[in-house]
C-alpha positions in Angstrom: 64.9 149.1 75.6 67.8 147.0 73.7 71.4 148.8 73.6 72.9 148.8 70.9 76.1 150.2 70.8 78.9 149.1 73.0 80.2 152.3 73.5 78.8 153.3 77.0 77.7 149.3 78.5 79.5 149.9 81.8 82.3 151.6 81.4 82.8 155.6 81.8 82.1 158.4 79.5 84.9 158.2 77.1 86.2 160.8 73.7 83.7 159.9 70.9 84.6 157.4 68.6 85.2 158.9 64.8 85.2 157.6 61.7 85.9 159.2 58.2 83.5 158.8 55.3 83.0 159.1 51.4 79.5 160.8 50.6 77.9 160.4 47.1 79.3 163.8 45.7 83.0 162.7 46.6 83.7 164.8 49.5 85.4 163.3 52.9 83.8 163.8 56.2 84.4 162.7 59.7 81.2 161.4 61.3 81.2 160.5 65.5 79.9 156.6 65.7 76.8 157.7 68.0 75.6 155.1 71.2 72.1 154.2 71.1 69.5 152.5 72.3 66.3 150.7 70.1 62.8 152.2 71.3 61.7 149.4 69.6 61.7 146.9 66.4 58.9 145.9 65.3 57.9 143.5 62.0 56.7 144.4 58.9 54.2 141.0 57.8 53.4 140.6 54.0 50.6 138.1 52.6 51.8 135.9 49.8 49.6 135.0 47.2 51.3 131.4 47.8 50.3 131.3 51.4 53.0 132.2 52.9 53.6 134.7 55.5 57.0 137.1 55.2 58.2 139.0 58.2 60.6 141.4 58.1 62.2 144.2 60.4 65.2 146.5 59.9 67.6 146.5 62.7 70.2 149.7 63.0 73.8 148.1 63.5 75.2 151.6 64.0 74.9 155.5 64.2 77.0 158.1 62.8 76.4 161.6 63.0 77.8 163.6 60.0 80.4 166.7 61.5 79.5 169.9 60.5 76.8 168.3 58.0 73.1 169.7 58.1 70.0 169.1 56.4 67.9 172.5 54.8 66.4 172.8 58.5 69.2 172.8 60.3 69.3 169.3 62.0 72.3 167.6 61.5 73.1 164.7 59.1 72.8 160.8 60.5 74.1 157.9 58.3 72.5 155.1 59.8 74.0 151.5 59.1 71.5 148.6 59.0 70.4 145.1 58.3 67.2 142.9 57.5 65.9 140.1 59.9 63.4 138.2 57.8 61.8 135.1 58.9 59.2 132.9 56.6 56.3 130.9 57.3 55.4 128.7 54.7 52.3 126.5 54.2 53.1 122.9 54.3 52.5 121.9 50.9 55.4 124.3 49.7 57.9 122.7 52.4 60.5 120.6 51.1 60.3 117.5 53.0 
């Protein structure tokens, strides 16, 4: 498993981290910046019609649980901060030389 949050990587249990928050409808909410660790990330691969071959995958940067914020079932809120990793494999005849 990768970590990937910094919060816990050697060093004691500390007071959550916090961090206040703008939702869609206006309203301000503190949300606790949650450690985690990645079960796993894998690719997504798409066929080109060109030949090429397009990978992609979706990496969470960071997790923040919404306080006092909870979903129709009961299970509390997550805002979940992200970015792509995509990676291209092109036939040869679309390379630029």
């Amino acid at each position: 498993m990768v970590i990937r949050s910094r919060a816990t990587q050697g060093r004691p249990l500390m007071a959550p981290r916090k961090r206040k928050l703008s939702l869609p409808d206006g309203r301000e909410v503190e949300a606790t910046i949650m450690p985690f660790q990645s079960g796993g990330e894998h690719w997504t691969e798409y066929l080109v019609e060109d030949g090429s071959v397009i990978r992609m995958k979706l990496v969470a940067t960071d997790i923040l649980r919404l306080d006092g914020e909870y979903d129709d079932q009961g299970n509390p809120m997550y805002i979940i901060q992200s970015t792509n990793v995509t990676a291209v494999t092109a036939p040869d005849e679309l390379r630029r030389s």
